[in-house]
C-alpha positions as CSV (number, residue, x, y, z in Angstrom):
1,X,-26.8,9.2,-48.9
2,X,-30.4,7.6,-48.9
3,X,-31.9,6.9,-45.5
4,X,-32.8,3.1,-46.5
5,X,-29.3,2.6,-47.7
6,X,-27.6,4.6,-44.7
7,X,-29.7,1.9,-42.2
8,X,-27.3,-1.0,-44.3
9,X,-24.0,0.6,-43.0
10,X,-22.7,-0.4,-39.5
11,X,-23.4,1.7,-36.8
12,X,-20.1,3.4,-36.4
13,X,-20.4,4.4,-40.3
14,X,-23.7,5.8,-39.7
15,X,-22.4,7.8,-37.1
16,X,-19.9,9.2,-38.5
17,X,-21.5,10.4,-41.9
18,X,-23.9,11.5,-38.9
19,X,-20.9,13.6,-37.3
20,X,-19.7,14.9,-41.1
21,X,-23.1,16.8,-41.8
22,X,-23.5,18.0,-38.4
23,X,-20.2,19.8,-39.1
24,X,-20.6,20.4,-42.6
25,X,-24.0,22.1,-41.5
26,X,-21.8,24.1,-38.9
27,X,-23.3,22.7,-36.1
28,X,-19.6,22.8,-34.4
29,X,-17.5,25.4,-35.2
30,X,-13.9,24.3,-36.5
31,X,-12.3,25.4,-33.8
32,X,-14.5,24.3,-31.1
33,X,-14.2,20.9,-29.8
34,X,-16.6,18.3,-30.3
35,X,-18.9,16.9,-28.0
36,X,-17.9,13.8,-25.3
37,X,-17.7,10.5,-26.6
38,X,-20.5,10.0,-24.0
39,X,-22.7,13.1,-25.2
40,X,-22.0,11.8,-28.7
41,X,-23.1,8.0,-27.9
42,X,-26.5,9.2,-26.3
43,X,-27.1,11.4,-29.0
44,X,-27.0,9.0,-31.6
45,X,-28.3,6.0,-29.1
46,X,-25.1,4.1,-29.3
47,X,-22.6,2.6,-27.6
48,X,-19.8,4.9,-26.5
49,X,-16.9,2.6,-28.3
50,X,-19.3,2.9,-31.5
51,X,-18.5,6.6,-30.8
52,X,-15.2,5.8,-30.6
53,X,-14.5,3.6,-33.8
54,X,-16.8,6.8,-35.9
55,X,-14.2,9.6,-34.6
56,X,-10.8,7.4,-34.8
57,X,-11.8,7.0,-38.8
58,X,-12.2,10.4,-38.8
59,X,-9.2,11.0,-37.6
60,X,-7.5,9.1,-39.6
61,X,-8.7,10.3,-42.6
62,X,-7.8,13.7,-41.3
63,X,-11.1,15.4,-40.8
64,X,-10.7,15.7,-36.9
């Protein structure tokens, strides 16, 4: 995705494409668990429920 078009999406989208190519470029293993929600919200400078709302889709969908 385009980094002009990425800065459109909400905050928890951006996140979580955010999370997907940190996985897809095998920055967590697939059996290794993910970093805190907390961890996760300073990293990306956002709120910890923003965190939250990113990995729930995920899950969701399956990818977690």
């Amino acid at each position: 995705m385009h980094a002009k078009s990425l800065h459109r999406l909400p905050l928890y989208q951006q996140v979580k494409l955010q999370v997907l190519e940190r996985i897809a470029e095998g920055e967590w293993a697939s059996n290794e668990l993910l970093p805190s929600e907390w961890d996760l919200a300073d990293q990306f400078a956002v709120s910890q429920g923003t965190v939250r709302k990113a990995l729930d889709e995920l899950v969701t969908e399956r990818v977690l």
